[in-house]
Backbone as numpy.savetxt, mean C-alpha at the origin, in Angstrom:
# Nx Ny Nz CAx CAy CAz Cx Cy Cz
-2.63 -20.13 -11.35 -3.46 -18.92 -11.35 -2.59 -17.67 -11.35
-2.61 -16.58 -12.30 -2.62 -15.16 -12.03 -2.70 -14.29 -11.00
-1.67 -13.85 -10.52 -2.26 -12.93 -9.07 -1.71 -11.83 -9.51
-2.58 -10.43 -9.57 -1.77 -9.23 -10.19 -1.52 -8.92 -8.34
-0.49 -7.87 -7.97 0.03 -7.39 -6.85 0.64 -5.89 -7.38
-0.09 -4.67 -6.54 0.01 -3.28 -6.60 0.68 -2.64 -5.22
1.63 -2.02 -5.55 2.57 -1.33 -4.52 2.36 0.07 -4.31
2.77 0.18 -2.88 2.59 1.32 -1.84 3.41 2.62 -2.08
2.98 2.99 -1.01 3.78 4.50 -0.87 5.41 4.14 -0.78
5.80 4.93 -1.42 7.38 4.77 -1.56 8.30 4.09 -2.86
7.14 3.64 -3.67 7.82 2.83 -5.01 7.34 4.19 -5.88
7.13 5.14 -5.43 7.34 6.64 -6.58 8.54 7.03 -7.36
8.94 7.30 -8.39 10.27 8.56 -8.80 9.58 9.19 -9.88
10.49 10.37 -10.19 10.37 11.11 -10.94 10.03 10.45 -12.03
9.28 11.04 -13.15 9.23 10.42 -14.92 8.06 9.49 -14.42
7.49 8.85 -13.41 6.64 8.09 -13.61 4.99 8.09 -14.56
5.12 6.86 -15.51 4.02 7.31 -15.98 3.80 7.93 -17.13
5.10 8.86 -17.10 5.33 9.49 -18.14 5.15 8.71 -20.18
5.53 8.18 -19.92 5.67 7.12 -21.49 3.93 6.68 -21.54
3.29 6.04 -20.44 2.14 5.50 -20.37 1.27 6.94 -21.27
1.46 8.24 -20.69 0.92 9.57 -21.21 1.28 9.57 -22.67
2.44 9.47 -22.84 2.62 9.97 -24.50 2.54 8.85 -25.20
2.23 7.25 -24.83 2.33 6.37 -26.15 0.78 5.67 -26.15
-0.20 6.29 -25.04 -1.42 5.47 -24.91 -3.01 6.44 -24.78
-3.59 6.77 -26.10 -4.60 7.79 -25.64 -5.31 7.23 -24.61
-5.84 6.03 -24.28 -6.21 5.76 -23.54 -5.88 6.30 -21.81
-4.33 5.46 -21.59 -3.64 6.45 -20.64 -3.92 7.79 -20.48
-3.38 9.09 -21.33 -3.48 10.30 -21.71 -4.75 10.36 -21.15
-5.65 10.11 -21.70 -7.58 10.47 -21.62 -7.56 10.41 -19.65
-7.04 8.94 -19.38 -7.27 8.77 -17.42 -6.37 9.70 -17.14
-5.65 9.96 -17.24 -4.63 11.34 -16.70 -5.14 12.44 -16.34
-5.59 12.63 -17.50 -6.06 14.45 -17.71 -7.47 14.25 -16.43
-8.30 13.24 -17.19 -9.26 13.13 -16.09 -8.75 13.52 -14.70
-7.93 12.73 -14.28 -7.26 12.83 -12.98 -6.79 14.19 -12.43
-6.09 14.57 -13.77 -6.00 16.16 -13.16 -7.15 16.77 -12.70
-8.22 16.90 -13.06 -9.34 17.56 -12.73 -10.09 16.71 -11.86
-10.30 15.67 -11.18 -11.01 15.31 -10.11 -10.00 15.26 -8.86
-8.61 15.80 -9.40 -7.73 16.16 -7.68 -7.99 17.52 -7.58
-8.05 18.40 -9.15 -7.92 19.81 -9.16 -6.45 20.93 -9.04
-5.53 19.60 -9.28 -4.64 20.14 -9.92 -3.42 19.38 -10.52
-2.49 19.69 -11.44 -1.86 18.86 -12.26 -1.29 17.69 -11.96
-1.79 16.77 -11.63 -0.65 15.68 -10.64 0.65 15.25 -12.03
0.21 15.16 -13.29 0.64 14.68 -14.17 2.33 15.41 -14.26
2.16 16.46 -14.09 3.46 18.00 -14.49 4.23 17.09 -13.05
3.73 17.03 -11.89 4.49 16.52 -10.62 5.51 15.12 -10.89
4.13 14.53 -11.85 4.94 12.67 -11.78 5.83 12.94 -12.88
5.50 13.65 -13.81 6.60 13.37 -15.03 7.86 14.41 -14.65
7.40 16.26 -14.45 8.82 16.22 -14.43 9.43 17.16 -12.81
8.57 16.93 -11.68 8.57 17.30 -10.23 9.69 17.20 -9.39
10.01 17.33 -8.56 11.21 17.26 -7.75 10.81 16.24 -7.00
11.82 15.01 -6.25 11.63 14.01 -5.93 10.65 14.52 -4.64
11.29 15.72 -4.36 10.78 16.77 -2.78 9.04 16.68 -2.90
8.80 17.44 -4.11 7.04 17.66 -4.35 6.43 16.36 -4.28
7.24 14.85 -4.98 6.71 14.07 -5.42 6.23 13.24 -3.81
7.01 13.52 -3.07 7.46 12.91 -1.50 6.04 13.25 -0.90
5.37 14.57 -0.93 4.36 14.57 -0.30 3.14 13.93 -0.34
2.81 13.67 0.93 1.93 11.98 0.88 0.30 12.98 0.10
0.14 13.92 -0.39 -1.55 14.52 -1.12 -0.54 14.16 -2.28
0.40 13.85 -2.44 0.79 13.36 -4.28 1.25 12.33 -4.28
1.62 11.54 -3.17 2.44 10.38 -3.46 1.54 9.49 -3.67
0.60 9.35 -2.71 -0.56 8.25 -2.30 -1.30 8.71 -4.39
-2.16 9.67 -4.80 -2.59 9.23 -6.09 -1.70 9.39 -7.20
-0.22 9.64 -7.15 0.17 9.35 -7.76 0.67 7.81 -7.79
1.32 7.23 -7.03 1.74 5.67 -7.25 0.10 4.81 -8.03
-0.98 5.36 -7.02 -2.18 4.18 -7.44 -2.45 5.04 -9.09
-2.09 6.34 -9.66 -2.82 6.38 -11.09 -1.68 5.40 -12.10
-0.50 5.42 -11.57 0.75 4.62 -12.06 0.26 3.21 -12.50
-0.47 2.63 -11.38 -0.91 1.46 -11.17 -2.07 1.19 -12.17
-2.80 2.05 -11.92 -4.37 1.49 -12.58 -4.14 1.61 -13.77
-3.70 2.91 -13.96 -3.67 3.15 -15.87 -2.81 2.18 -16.42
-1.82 1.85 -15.81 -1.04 0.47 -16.63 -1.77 -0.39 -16.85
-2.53 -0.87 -15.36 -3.49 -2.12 -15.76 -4.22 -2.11 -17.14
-4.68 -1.00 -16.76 -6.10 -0.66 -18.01 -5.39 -0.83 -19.35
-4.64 -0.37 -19.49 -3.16 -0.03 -20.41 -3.22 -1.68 -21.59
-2.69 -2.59 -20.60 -2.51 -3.78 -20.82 -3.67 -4.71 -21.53
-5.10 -4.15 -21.52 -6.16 -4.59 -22.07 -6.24 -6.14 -22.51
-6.56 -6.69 -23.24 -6.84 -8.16 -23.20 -5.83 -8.75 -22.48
-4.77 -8.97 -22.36 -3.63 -9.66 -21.62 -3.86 -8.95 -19.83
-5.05 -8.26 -19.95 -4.97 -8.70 -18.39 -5.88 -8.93 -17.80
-5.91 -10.55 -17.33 -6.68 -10.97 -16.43 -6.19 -11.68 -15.11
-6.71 -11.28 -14.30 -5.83 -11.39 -13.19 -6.98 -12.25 -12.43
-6.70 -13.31 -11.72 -7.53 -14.67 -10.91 -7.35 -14.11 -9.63
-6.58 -13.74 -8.88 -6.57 -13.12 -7.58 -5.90 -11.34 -7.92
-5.95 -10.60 -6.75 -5.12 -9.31 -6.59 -5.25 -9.29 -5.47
-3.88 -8.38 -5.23 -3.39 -7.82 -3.19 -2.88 -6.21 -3.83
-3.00 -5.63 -2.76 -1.70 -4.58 -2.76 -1.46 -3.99 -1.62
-0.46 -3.58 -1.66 0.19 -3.40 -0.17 -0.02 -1.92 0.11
-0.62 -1.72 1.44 -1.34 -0.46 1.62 -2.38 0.47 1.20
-1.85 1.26 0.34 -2.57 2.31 -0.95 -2.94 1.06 -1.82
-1.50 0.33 -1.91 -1.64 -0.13 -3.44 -3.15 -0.93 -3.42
-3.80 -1.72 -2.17 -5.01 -1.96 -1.79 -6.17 -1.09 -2.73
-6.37 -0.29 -3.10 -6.98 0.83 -3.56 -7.11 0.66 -4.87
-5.56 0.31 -5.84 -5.48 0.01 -7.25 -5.83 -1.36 -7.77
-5.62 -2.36 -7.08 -6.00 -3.76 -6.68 -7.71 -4.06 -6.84
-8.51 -2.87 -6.26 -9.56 -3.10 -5.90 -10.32 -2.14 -7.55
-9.38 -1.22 -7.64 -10.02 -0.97 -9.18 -9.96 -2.14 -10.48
-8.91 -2.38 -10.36 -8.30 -3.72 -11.08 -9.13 -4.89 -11.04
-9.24 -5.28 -10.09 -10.71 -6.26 -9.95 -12.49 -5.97 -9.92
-12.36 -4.28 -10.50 -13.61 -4.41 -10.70 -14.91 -3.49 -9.65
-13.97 -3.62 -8.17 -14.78 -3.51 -7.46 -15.17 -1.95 -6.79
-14.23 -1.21 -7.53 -13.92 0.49 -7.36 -14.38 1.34 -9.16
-15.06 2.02 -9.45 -14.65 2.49 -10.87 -13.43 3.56 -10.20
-12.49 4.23 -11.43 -11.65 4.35 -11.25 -12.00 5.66 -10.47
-12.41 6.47 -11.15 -13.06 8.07 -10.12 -13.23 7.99 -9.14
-13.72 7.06 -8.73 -14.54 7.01 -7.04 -13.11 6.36 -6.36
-11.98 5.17 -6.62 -10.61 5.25 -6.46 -9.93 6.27 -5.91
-9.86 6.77 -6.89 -8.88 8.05 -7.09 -9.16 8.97 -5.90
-11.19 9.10 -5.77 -11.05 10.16 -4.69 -11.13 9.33 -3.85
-11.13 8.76 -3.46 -11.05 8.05 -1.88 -9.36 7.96 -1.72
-8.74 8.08 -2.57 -7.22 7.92 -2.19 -6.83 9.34 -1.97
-7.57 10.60 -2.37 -7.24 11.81 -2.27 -7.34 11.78 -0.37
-8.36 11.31 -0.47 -8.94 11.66 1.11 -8.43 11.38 1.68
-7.69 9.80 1.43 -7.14 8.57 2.56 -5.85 9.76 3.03
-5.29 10.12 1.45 -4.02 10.99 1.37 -3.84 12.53 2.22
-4.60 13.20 2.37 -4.94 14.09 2.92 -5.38 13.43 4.62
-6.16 13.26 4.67 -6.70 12.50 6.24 -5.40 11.66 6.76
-4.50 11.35 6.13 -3.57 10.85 6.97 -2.26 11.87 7.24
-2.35 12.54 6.53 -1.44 14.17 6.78 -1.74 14.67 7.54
-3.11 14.67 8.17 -3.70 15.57 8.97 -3.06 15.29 10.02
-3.50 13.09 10.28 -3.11 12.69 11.33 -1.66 12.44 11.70
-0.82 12.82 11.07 0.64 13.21 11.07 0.87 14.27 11.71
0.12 15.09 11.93 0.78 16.31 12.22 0.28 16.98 14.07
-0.81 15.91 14.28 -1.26 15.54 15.53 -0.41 15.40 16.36
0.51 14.44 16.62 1.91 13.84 17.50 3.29 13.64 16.75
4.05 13.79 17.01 5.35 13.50 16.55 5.11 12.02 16.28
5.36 11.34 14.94 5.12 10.01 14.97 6.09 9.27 13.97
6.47 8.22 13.88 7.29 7.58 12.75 7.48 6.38 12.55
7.97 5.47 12.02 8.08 4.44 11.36 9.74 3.83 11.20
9.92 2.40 11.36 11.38 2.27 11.76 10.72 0.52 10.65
12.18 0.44 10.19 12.29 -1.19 9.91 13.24 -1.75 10.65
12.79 -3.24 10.92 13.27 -3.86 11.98 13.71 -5.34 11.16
15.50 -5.38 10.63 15.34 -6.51 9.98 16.39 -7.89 10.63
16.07 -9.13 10.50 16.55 -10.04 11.13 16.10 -10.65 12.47
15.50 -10.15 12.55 14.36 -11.43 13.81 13.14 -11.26 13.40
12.61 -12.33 14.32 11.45 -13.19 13.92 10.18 -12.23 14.29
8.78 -12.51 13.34 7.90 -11.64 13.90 7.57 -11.98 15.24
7.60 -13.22 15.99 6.99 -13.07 17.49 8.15 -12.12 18.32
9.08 -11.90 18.47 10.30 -10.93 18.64 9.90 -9.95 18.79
9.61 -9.24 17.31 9.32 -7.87 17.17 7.85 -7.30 17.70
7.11 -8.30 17.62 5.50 -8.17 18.78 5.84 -7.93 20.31
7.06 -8.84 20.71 7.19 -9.03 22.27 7.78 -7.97 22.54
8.66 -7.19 21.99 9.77 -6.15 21.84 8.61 -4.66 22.05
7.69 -4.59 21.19 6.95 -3.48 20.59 5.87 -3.89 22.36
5.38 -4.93 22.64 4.45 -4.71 23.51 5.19 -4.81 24.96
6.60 -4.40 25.09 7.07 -4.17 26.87 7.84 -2.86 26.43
7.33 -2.21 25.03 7.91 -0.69 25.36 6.50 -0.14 25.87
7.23 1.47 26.67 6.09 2.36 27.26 5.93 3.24 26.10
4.28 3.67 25.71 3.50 4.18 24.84 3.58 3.36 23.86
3.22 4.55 22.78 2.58 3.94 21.37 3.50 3.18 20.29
3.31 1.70 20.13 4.35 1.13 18.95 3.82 -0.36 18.42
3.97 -0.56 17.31 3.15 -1.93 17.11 3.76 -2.60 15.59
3.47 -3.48 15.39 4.54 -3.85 14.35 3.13 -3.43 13.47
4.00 -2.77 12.10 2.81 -2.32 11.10 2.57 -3.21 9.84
3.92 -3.39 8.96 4.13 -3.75 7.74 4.58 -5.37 8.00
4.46 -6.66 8.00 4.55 -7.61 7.77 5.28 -8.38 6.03
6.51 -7.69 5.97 7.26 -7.61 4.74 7.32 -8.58 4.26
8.29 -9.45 4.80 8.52 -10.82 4.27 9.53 -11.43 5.67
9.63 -12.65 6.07 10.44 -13.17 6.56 11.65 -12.28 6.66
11.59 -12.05 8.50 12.68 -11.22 8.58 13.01 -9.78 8.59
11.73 -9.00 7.50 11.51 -7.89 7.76 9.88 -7.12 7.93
10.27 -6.97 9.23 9.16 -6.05 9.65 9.22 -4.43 9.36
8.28 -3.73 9.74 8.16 -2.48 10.17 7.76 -2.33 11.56
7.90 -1.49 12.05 7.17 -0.81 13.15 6.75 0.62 13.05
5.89 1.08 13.87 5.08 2.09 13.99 4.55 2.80 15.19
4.54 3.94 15.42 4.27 4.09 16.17 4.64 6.17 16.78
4.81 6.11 18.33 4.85 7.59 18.59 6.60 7.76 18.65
7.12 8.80 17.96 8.34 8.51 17.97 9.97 7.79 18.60
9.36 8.97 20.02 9.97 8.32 20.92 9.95 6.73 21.61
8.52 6.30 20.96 8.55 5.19 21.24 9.02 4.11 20.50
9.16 4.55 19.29 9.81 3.93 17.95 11.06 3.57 18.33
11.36 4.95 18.71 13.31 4.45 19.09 13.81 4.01 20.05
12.55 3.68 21.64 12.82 2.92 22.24 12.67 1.51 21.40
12.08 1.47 20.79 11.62 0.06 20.33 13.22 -0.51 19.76
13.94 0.36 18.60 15.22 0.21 17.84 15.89 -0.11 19.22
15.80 0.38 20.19 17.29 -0.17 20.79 17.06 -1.37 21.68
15.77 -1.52 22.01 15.57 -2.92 21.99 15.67 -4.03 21.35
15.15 -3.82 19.77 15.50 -4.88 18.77 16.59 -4.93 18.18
17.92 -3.94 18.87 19.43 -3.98 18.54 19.74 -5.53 19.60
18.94 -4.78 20.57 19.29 -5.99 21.91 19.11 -7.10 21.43
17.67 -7.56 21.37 17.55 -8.47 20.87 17.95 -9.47 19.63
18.73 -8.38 19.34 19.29 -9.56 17.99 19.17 -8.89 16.89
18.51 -8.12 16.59 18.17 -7.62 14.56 19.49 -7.17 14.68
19.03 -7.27 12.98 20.41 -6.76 12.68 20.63 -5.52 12.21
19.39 -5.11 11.60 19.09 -3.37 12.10 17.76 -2.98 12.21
18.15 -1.88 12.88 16.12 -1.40 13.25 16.90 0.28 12.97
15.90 0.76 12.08 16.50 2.23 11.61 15.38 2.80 11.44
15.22 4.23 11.91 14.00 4.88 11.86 13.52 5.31 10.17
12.62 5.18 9.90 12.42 5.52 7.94 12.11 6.48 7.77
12.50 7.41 6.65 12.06 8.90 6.42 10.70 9.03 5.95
9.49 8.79 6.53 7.98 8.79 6.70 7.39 10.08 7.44
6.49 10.41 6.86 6.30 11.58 7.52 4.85 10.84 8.69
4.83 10.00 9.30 4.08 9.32 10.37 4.31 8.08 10.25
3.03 7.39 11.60 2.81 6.11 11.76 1.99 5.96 11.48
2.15 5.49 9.91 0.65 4.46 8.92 0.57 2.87 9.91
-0.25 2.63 9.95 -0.66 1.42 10.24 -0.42 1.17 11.79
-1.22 2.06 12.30 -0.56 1.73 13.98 -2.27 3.18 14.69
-2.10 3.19 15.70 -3.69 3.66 16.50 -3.15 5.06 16.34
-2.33 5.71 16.17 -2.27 7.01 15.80 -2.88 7.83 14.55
-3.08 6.52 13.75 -3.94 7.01 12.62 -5.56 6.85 12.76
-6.03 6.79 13.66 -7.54 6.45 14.35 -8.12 7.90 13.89
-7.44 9.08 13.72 -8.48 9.98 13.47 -8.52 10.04 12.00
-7.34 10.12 10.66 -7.43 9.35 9.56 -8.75 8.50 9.61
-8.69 7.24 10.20 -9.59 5.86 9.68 -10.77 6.48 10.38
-10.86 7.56 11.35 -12.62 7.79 11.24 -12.96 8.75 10.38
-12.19 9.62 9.47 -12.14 10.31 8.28 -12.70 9.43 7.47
-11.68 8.92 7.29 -11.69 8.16 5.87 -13.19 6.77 5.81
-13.55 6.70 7.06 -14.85 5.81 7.17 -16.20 6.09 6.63
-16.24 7.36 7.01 -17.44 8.25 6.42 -17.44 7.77 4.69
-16.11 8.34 4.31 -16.11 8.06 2.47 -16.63 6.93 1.75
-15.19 5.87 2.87 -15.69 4.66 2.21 -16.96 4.10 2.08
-17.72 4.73 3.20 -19.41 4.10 3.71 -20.66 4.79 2.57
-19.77 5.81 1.99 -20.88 6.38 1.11 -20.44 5.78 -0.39
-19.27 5.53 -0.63 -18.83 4.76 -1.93 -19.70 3.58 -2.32
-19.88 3.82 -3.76 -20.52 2.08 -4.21 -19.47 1.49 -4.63
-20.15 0.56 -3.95 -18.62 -0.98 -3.91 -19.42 -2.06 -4.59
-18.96 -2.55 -6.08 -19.33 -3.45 -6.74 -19.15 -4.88 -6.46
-19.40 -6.35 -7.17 -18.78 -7.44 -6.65 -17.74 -7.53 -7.91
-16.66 -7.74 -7.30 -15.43 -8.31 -8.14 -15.36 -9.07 -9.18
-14.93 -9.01 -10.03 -14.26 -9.89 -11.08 -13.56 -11.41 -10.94
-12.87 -10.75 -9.04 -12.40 -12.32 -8.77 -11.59 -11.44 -7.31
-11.39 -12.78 -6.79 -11.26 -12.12 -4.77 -9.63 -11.26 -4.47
-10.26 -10.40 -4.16 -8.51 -9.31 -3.06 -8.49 -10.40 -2.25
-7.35 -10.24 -1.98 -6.68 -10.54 -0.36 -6.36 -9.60 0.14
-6.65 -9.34 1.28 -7.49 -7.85 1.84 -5.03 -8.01 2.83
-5.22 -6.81 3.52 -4.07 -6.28 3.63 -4.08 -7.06 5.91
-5.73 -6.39 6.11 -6.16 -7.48 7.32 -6.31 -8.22 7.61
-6.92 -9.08 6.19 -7.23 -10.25 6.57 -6.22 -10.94 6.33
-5.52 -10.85 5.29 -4.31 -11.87 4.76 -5.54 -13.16 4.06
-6.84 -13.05 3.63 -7.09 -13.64 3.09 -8.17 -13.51 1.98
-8.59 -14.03 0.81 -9.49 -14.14 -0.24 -10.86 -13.36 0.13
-10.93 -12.31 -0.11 -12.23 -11.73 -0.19 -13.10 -11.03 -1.16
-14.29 -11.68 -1.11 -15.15 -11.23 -2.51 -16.23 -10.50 -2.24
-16.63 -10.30 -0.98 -18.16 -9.94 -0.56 -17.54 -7.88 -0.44
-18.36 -7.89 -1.32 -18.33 -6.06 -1.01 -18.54 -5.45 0.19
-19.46 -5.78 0.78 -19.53 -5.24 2.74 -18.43 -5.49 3.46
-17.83 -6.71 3.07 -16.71 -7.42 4.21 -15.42 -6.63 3.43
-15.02 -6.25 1.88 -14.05 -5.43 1.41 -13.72 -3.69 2.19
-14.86 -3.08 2.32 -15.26 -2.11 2.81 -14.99 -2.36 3.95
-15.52 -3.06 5.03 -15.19 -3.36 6.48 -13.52 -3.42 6.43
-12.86 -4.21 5.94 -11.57 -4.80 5.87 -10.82 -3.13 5.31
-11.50 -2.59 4.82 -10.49 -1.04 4.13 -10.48 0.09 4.96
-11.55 -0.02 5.72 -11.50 0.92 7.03 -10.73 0.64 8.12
-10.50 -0.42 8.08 -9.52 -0.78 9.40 -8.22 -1.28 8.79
-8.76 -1.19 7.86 -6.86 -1.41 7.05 -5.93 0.20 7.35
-6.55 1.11 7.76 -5.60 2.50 8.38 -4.65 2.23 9.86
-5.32 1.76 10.43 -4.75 1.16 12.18 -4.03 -0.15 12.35
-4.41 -1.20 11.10 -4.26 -2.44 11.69 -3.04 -2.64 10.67
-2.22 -3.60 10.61 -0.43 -4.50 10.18 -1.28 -4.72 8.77
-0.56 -4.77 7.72 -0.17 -5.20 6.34 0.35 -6.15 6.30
-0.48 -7.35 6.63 0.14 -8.74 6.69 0.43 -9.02 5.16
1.37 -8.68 4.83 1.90 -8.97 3.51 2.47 -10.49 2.91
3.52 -11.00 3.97 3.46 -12.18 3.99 2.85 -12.83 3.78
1.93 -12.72 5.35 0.62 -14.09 5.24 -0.41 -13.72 4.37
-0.01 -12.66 3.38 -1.12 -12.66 2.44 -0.86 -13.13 0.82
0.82 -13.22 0.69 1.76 -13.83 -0.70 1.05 -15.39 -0.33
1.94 -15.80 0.98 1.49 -17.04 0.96 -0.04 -17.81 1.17
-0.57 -16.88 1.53 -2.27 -17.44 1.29 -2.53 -17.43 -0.24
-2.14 -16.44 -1.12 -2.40 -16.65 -2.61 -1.51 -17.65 -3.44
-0.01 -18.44 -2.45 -0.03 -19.82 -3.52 -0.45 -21.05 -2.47
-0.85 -20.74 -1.61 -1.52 -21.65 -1.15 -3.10 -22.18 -1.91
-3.43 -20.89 -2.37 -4.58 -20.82 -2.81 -4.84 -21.09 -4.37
-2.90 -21.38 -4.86 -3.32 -21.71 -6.32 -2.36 -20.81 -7.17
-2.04 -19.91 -6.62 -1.17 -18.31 -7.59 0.24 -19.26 -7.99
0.09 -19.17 -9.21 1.55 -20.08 -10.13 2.31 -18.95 -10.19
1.70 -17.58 -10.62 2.92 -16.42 -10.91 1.93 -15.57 -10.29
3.17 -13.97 -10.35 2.70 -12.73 -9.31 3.74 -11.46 -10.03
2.82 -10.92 -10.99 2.88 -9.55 -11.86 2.64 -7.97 -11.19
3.66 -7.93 -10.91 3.86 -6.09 -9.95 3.53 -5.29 -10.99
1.74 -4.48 -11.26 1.61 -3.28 -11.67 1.29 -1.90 -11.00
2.48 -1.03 -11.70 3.30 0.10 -10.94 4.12 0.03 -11.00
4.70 1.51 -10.25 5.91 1.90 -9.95 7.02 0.86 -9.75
8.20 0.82 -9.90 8.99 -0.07 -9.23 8.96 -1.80 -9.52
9.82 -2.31 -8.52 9.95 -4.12 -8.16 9.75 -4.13 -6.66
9.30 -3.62 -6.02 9.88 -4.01 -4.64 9.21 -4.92 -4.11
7.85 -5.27 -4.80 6.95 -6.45 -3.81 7.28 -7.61 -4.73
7.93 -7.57 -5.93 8.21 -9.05 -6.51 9.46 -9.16 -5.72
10.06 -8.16 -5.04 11.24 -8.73 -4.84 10.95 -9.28 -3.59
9.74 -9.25 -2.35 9.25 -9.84 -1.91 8.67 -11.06 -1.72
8.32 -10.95 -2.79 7.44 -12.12 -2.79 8.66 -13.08 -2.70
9.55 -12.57 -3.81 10.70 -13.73 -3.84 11.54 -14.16 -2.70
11.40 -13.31 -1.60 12.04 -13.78 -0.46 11.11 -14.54 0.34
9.77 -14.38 0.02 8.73 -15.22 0.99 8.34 -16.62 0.80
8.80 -16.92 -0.90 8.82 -18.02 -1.60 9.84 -17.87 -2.47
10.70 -18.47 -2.50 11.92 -18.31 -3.62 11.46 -18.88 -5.00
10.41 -19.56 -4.65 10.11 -20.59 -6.50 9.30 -20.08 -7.01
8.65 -19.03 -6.50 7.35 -18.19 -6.36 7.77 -17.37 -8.14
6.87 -17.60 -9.33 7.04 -17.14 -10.55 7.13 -15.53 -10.66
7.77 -14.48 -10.64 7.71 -13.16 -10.70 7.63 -12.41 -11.96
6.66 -11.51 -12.14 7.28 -10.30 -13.07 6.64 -9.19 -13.19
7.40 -7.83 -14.07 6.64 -6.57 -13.28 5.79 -6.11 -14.79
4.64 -5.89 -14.98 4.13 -5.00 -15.95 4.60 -4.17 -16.85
């Protein structure tokens, strides 16, 4: 089986997209659209922006997912995809891709997600650290005997976690998981803690949206980012995307639930390689390639 897989915040650079604009009216036509339902040029940012402009999460977040979708769309008969995941945002492009988002109503719910989580950035000093070389029960036990806010967020692949959380508590966390054994825990240049209870005023933002969005039935099942497993029912997608702001990106247990479930290969559309290069550490035999 086919599993398409769409990537997050941080697989952005400059020029993105760019070629998709000048060799595909199709492309071109979703672009321009796009400019006008954000209300202002995202296109001038992705193609020729400073990595600086591109960094900010009201451009990063719809720029990576228009990267994403318009390729899909792009690809026309040659793409059918039997499962989709994406990691974080990429959740968002995944869910257009299968059908279950039209692309407009996407786009603005990623404006919002994008914005509503800036907001909640700017609430507490907050940040984000990777923690690589020990085991996830480690980095749980580590994160729950520090004092305040910290929780493991991103579920990478074997070996590498994220954490999340209130800063200072982040970097208690790093010099614990020095103790314990990793082999590094380094704070990440994030402007907050995605995926951890500091984003609770974000996910009651962003709840309202999702609750008024029409959510179609799929083409064929996400593996949701919470559940780490196969989901087709539109109420339970929606449930699973609202609490996908607070709760871990079981990424792992969500590669390996899709060849458990049958996925022969796993096609990264978007920006970048970084989740095939995942996948390949979570399964080494695991078939890869990028769009």
């Amino acid at each position: 089986m086919k599993a398409y897989i769409f990537p997050g915040q941080g697989a952005q650079f400059t020029g993105m997209g760019k070629d998709l604009y000048e060799n595909s009216a199709l492309a071109k036509e979703l672009f321009e659209k796009a400019n006008t339902i954000l209300g202002f040029r995202i296109t001038d940012i992705m193609f020729e922006g400073t990595a600086e402009a591109l960094k900010e999460t009201k451009v990063t977040q719809p720029a990576v997912f228009l990267h994403s979708v318009i390729l899909a769309k792009t690809l026309g008969e040659d793409f059918k995809p039997e499962m989709v995941a994406g990691h974080s945002l990429g959740e968002f492009s995944a869910l257009v891709a299968n059908g279950t988002l039209s692309f407009e109503d996407g786009l603005t719910l990623v404006s919002k997600r994008a914005l509503a989580m800036q907001k909640a950035c700017e609430i507490k000093p907050s940040t984000m650290a990777a923690v690589l070389g020990l085991e996830d029960k480690i980095v749980e036990e580590v994160c729950a005997s520090i004092d305040g806010i910290v929780v493991a967020a991103n579920y990478n692949c074997p070996g590498q976690l994220v954490i999340s959380g209130e800063t200072s508590a982040v970097e208690k966390a790093c010099e614990a998981m020095k103790a314990a054994g990793a082999k590094r825990a380094l704070i990440l240049p994030v402007g907050g803690a995605f995926h951890s209870p500091m984003m609770e005023p974000a996910r009651e933002e962003l709840a309202t949206a999702i609750e008024n969005t029409a959510f179609s039935e799929p083409l064929c099942p996400v593996y949701q980012n919470v559940t780490a497993a196969a989901v087709s029912d539109p109420a339970e997608i929606k449930k699973n995307l609202i609490t996908q702001l607070t709760a871990p990106v079981r990424w792992t247990q969500s590669v390996q639930q899709m060849i458990a479930d049958g996925a022969t290969s796993f096609t990264e559309v978007g920006p970048g390689k970084v989740l095939i290069g995942l996948v390949g550490k979570i399964d080494k035999n695991a078939a890869t390639f990028s769009a």
